[in-house]
N, C-alpha and C positions, 0 to 999 in steps of 0.2 A: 518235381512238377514244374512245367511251363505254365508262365502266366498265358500264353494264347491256349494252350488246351484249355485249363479251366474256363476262357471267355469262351469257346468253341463251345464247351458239352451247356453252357448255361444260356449260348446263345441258342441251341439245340432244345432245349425246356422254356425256354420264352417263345421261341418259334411255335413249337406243337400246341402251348397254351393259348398261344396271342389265335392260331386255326382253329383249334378246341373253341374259344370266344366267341369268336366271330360265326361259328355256326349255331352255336346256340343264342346268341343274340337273335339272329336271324328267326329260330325258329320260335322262339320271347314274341317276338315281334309278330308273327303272322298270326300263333295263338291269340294274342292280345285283339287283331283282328277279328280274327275266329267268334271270341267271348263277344264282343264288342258288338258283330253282326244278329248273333244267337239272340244275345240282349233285346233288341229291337225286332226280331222276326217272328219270336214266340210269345205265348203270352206268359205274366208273370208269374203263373204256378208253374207250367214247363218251366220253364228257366231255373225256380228252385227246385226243381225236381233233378236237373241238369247241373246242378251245382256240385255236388259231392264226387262229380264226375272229373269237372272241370277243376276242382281241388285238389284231385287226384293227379289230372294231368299237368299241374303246375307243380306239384311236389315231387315229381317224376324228372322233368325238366330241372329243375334244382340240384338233384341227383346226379344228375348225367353231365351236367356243370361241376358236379367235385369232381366228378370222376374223368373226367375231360382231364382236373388240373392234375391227380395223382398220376393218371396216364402217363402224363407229359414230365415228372419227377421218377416215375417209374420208368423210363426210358433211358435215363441221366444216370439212376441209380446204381446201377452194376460198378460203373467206373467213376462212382464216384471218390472211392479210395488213391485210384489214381490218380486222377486231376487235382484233388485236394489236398496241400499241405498246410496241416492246422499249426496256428501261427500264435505267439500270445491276446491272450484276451484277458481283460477285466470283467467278469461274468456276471459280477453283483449288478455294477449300472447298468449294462446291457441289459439284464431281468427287469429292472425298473424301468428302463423306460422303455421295453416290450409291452410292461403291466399295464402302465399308462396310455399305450397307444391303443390298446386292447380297451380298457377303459371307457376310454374316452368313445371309440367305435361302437362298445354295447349302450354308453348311455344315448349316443345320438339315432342307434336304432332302437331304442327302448328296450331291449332284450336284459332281463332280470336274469343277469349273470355278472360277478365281478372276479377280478383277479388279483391278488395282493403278493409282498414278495415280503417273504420272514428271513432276519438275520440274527446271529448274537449283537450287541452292541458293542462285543469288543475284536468286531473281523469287519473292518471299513470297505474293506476291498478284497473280492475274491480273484488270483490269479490263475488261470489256467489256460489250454491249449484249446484252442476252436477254430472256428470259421465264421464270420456276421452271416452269407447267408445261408448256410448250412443251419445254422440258429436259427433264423427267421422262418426257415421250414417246418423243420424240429417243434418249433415250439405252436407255430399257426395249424398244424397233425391234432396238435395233443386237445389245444383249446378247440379246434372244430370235433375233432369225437368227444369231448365232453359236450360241448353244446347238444353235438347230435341226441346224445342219451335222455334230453331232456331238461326242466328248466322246475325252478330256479337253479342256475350252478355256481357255487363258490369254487375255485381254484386259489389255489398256494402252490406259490414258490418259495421253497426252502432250502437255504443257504449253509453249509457248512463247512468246515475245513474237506477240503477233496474230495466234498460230497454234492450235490443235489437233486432234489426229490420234487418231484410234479406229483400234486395230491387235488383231486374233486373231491366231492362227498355226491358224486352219484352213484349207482347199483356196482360200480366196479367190474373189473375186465371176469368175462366168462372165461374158464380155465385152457380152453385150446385157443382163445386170442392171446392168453398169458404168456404162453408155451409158443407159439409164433413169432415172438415180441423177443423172448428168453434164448429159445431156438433156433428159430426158420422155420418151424416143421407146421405145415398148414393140414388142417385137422378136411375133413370132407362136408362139416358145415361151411367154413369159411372159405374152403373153393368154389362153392354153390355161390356165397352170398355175397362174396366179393372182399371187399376191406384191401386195399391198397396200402391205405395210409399209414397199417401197421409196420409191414416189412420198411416202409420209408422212413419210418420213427425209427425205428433200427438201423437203416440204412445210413441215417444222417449219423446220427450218434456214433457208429463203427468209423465212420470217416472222418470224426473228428474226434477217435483213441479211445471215446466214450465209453464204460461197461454199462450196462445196462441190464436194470432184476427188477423183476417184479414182486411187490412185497403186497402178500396176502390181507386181506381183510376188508372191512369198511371202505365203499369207496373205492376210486383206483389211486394207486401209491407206486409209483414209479422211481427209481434210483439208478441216480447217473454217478458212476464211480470216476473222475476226473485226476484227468493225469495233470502231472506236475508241471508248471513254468519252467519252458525252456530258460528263460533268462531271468536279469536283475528287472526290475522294474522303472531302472532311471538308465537305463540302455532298451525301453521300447519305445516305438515309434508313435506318439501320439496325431492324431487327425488335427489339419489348422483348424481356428475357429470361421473363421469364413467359408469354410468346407460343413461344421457339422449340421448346420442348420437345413442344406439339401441334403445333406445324405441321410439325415432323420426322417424328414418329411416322403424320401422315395422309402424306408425300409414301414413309416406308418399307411402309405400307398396301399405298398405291396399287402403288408398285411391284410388291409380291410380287401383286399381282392381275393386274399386265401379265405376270407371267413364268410364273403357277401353271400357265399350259397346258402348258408346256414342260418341266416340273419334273416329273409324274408320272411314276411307273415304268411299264412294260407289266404287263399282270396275265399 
C-alpha cells in the first residue's frame, strides 16, 4: 500500500461525509424553521395534534444522517483491503480509551448506556495487527446498532489472548443479519430495510486480517479472531507525546460525530 492511496480513498469518505453533513444540516435547519413557525401559527391543540408527526420527521432525518455517513464508508469499502496495510497495534489501550471517549459522550448526552473493557490481569497488553482508523470505524458500527436496538445498553469489550469479543445485552442480531456479518449474503429483508453498517463491520475487520463469527445467544456476541504481531514490541514505533494529546482528541471528535445521530432525543 501507498501512503497517498490510503489518504485519497479517506479523503474520498471525509468528502462525501463532510456533503452528506452539510445537507442535512441544511435541511435540521429549515425544519427547525418549519416547527418553530407551526408553533406560533396554530393553536396549541393543533400543534400537539402535529407533534407525533413532527417526531416522526426528526427521526427520519436522524436516519438519513447515519445513512449519509455509512454511505460515505460504503463507497471506501470495496478497496479498502487495498489501501490498507495493517501495521502493529496495541489493542488493549486503544479499547480503553475508545471505552472512555465513548463514555464520557453518553454521559454528557445523558443517554443510559455504558461501555466497559474486560481483561485477564495477567495480559497488560494485547498485541496485534490493525489500523486506528479502521478501529474507530469498526468499533463506532458496533456501538451505534447497539444504541439503535434500544436503551438501557451495557457493552463489553473482552480481551483475550488472539481473541476479542464485542458483547450488548440487547435482543441480539436476527439470524440473516448474522449470516451477512459471517457471509456477505444479504437475506430480502435486509435489502428492503437497508443496514449498511453491517457489511462495513465486516468490511473493516477483513481489512485489517480480522475473522469475524458470530456466536449465538443472549445479546449480540461477536468474535474477532486476531492475527498475530508482525513484530517484537521494542522495535514498534511508538506516537511522541506531544503528538498524542491531538490525535486523541481528533479520534474522540470523530467518534462523537459517528454516534450524534443516535444520541438525539425525540422532540
Amino acid at each position: 500500500m501507498q501512503a497517498n492511496e490510503k489518504e485519497l480513498a479517506m479523503a474520498l469518505r471525509g468528502g462525501l461525509r463532510g456533503r452528506f453533513r452539510q445537507s442535512f444540516h441544511l435541511l435540521e435547519n429549515a425544519f427547525e424553521v418549519l416547527d418553530d413557525q407551526m408553533a406560533h401559527c396554530v393553536t396549541p391543540s393543533e400543534y400537539e395534534t402535529l407533534r407525533p408527526l413532527l417526531r416522526q420527521i426528526t427521526e427520519q432525518l436522524l436516519t438519513l444522517q447515519r445513512l449519509g455517513n455509512h454511505a460515505a464508508d460504503a463507497a471506501v469499502a470495496p478497496v479498502l483491503h487495498q489501501v490498507c496495510a495493517p501495521r502493529p497495534m496495541e489493542l488493549l489501550g486503544q479499547l480503553r480509551e475508545l471505552a472512555a471517549f465513548c463514555n464520557e459522550i453518553l454521559l454528557q448526552e445523558t443517554v443510559d448506556a455504558s461501555v466497559s473493557v474486560e481483561a485477564p490481569d495477567s495480559m497488560p497488553v494485547l498485541l496485534t495487527m490493525g489500523d486506528d482508523t479502521l478501529l474507530n470505524g469498526l468499533l463506532a458500527n458496533l456501538v451505534s446498532n447497539s444504541l439503535a436496538a434500544g436503551r438501557p445498553v451495557k457493552i463489553t469489550l473482552s480481551c483475550e489472548p488472539g481473541l476479542f469479543y464485542y458483547r450488548d445485552n440487547g435482543p441480539g442480531l436476527p439470524e440473516d443479519a448474522a449470516g451477512l456479518l459471517e457471509g456477505g449474503v444479504w437475506s430480502e429483508h435486509l435489502l428492503e430495510q437497508g443496514g449498511l453498517g453491517l457489511p462495513l463491520i465486516r468490511a473493516y475487520a477483513a481489512a485489517m486480517g480480522w475473522t469475524l463469527a458470530v456466536e449465538r445467544g443472549q445479546g449480540t456476541c461477536l468474535r474477532f479472531t486476531l492475527p498475530s504481531c508482525a513484530v517484537d514490541l521494542g522495535s514498534m514505533m511508538l506516537e511522541s507525546a506531544a503528538a498524542a494529546p491531538a490525535q486523541r482528541e481528533r479520534r474522540r471528535r470523530a467518534l462523537q460525530l459517528e454516534l450524534y445521530p443516535l444520541l438525539q432525543p425525540p422532540q
